[in-house]
C-alpha positions, -999 to 999 in steps of 0.1 A, spaced: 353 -176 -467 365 -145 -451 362 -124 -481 332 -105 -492 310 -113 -510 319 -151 -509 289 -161 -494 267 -141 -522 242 -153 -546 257 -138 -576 286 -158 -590 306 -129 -603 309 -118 -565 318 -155 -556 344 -159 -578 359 -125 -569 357 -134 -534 378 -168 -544 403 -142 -564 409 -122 -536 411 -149 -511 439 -164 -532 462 -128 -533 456 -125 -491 469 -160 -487 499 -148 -510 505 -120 -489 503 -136 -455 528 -161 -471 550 -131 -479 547 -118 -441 561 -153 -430 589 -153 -450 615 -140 -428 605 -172 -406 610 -195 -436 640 -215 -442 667 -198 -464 684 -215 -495 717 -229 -495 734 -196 -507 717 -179 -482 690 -162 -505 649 -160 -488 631 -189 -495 624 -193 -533 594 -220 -523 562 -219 -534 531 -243 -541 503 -246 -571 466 -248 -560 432 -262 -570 398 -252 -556 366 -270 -558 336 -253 -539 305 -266 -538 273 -249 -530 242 -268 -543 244 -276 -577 270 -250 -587 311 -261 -583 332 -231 -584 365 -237 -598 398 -219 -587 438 -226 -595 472 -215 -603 493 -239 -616 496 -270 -638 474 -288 -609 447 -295 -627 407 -301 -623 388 -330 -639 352 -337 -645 338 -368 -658 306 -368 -680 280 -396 -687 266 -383 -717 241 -413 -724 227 -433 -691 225 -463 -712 262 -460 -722 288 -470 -695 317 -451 -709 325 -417 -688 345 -389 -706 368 -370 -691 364 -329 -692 395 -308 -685 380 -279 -666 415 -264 -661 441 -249 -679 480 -252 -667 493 -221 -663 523 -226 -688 545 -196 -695 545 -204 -729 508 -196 -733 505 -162 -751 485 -148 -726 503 -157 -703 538 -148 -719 520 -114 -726 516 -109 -690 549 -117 -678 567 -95 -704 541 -67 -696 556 -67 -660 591 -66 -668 597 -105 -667 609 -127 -694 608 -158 -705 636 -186 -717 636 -221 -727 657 -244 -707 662 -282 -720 634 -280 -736 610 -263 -711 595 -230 -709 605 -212 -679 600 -179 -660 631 -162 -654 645 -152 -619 662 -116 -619 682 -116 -590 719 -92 -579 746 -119 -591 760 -136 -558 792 -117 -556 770 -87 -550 769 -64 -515 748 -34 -509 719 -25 -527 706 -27 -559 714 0 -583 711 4 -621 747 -4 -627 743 -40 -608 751 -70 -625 719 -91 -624 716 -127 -637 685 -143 -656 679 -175 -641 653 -199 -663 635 -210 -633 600 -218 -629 579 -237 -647 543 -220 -642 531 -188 -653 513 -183 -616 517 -199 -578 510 -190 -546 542 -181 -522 570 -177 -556 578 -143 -536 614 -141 -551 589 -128 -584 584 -95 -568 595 -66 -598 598 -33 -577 596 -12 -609 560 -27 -617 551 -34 -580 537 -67 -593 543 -103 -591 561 -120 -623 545 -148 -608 512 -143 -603 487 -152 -575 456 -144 -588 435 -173 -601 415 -182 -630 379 -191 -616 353 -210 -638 315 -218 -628 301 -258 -635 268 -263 -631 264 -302 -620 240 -325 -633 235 -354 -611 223 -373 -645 254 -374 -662 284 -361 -644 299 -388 -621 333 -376 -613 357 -345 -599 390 -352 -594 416 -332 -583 454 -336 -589 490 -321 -588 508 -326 -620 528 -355 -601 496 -378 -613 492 -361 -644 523 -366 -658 521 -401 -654 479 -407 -656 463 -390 -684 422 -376 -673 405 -403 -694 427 -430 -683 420 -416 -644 384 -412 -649 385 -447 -663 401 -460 -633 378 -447 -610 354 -461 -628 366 -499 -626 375 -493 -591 341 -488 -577 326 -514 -599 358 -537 -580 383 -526 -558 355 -501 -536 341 -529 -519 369 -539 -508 380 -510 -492 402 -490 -517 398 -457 -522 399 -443 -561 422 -412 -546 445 -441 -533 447 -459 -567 454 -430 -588 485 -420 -562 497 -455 -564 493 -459 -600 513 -426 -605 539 -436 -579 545 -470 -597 547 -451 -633 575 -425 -620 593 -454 -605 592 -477 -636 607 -448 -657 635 -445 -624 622 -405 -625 625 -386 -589 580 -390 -586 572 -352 -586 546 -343 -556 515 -365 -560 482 -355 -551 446 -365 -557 415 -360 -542 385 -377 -558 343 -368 -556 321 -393 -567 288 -384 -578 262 -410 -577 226 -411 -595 201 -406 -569 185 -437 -562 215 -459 -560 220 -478 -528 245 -465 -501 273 -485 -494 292 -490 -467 323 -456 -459 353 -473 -443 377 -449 -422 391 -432 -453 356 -418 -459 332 -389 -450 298 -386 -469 276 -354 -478 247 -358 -491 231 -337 -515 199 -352 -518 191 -336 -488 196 -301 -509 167 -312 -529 145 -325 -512 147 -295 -488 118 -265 -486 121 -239 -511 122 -212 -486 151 -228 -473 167 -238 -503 199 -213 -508 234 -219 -525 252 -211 -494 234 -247 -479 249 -279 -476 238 -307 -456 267 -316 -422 286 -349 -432 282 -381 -417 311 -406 -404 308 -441 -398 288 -455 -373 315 -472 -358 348 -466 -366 368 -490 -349 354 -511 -365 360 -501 -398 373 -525 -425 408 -528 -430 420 -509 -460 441 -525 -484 474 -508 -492 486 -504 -531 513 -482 -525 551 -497 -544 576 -512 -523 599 -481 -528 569 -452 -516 560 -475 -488 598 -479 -474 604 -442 -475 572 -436 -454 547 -422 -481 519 -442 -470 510 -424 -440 509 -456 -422 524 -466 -390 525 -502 -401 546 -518 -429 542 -541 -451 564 -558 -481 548 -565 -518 567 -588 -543 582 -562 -569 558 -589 -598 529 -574 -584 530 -542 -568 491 -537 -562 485 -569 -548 463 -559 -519 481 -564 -484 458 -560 -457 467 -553 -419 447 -562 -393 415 -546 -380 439 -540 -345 464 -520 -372 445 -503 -395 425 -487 -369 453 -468 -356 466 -463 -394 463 -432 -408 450 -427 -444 476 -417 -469 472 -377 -469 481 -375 -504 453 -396 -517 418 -380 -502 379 -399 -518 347 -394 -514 312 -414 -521 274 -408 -517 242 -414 -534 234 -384 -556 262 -368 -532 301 -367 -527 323 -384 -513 361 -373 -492 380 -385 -468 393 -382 -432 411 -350 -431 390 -342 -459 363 -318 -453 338 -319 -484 307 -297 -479 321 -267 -499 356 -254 -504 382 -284 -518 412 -266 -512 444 -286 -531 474 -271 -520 497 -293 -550 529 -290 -556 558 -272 -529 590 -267 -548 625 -258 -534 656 -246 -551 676 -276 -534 662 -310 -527 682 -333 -510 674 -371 -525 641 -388 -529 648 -412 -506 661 -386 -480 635 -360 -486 608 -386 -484 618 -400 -456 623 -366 -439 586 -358 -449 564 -361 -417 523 -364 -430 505 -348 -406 464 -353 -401 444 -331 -377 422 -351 -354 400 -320 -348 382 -328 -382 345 -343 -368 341 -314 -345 350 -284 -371 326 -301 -396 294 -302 -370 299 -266 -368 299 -254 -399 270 -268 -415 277 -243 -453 311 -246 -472 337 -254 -453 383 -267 -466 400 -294 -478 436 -294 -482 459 -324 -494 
């Protein structure tokens, strides 16, 4: 939001705006580097993370990302037809796209194919080396990243091109929403799309607000479980999983109830406001619960395995027969009170408006900071367990001030 021309009328300057946004971030990542933990041969941090961007202003969405996480829109084409389609309106950055293989190779990069999968090579002075690099060093080609562009994949710095192999820069796309036939936005690291195709997630958020919604279950929830369960059924190491859902309501359909894992915007109000008033930058401050300790308890799908090694989020635990892994286990109202929501599973819901969760701030930017990958894992049961999910409490207060676009990260 710092950047100009962000808060512009003309979406050419709004998506540049994003661009640029996304290359500062890049760079202020590279100033922290020094400060970030070093690899186990003693090399600068090789870590870096894919991101999705959904702002919303009125009824335009601006769409940013690098990386294979992806963004998907569900359509109602016919009213009178319950089926919802799901729209891909991103495209994994895949170094095996020609585009995308042009670019590296234009840069000095290359790419290789390593069991199977396309991957940018790492250039790096082999280990035995001292000093500094000259013509005559002995460098070694690693196959080593998966995507075509990131956010913080410093170690893709080509000092002969002064350019990142890796590149930061987004692709940004425009989507003007129709409240009469687009119903959903979700957003996911490839840890749920590898295991949930978009029609089969569009379809499940779908069946769970006709089910599982009044009930307290989140869609975002779901789709992380669902994912979870998948990698664990095919005994994989579950790759990061992320989700943040937006459901988009005809206007005119009754309001129901937000538990605590909910925020609503509504963008009726957009509408129904003056026309000298009216401007792309507005959108209408979110709402919380009425009472929130009194919120609903919120039934917890996450598999036995997840929930041991402290995925859910939760400060309480409790055990699921292996037969039936999304049997929903409540806690009490005491418990779930003081129960964080799961951080990687973020939903929202409003009439005609959208719908996100507690540290999920929805009236603009939907920031999705995916996937963070590191040259040496330890585990999953380790590293998960390791993993501490943090959730600001300073949420309400940031919202009431900033009544235009404002971030959400999971």
């Amino acid at each position: 939001k710092k950047q100009r021309g962000f808060w512009s009328d003309c979406d050419q300057e709004v998506c540049s705006a994003i661009r640029k946004g996304f290359v500062a971030c890049h760079h202020a990542m590279w100033k922290k580097l020094p400060e970030w933990p070093k690899t186990l041969t003693g090399l600068p941090s090789t870590s870096g993370t894919t991101a999705s961007v959904v702002v919303l202003r009125g009824n335009r969405m601006y769409v940013a990302h690098v990386g294979d996480s992806a963004v998907v829109l569900g359509v109602q084409d016919d009213p009178s037809v319950p089926f919802i389609k799901a729209v891909e309106v991103t495209e994994d950055h895949k170094p095996e796209l020609p585009r995308e293989r042009e670019r590296i190779e234009g840069l000095g990069g290359s790419v290789i194919k390593k069991s199977g999968v396309n991957r940018v090579v790492w250039k790096r002075p082999r280990l035995c080396h001292n000093g500094p690099v000259r013509r005559s060093t002995v460098i070694d080609q690693i196959p080593f990243l998966a995507v075509a562009r990131a956010l913080g994949d410093l170690w893709s710095y080509d000092f002969y091109s002064g350019e990142f192999v890796v590149s930061p820069e987004p692709d940004t796309d425009v989507v003007i929403l129709d409240p009469r036939k687009h119903r959903y936005i979700i957003l996911g690291s490839d840890g749920l799309w590898n295991m949930v195709p978009p029609q089969e997630a569009i379809s499940m958020c779908q069946n769970n607000d006709d089910e599982m919604a009044p009930r307290g279950v989140s869609s975002a929830r779901q789709l992380v479980s669902h994912a979870l369960l998948r990698w664990r059924q095919r005994m994989l190491r579950a790759d990061n999983t992320s989700a943040i859902v937006i459901a988009l309501l005809e206007a005119g359909t009754s309001q129901e109830t937000l538990h605590h894992e909910e925020v609503l915007l509504d963008l009726a109000q957009v509408s129904q406001s003056p026309p000298t008033s009216l401007s792309r930058a507005d959108t209408p401050l979110l709402q919380r619960p009425q009472d929130e300790d009194s919120t609903a308890a919120v039934c917890d799908f996450l598999p036995p395995l997840e929930r041991r090694d402290g995925l859910s989020g939760s400060n309480s635990l409790f055990h699921m027969s292996l037969s039936d892994p999304f049997a929903p286990l409540c806690p009490s109202s005491s418990s779930s009170t003081d129960s964080p929501s799961h951080p990687s599973s973020v939903t929202g819901r409003t009439v005609g408006s959208k719908r996100t969760s507690n540290g999920a701030i929805s009236s603009g930017l939907l920031l999705k900071k995916a996937k963070r990958r590191t040259c040496d894992r330890p585990p999953l049961v380790q590293h998960n367990a390791e993993k501490k999910q943090k959730e600001s409490n300073n949420v309400s207060p940031i919202l009431q001030q900033h009544n235009k676009t404002s971030v959400c990260v999971c």
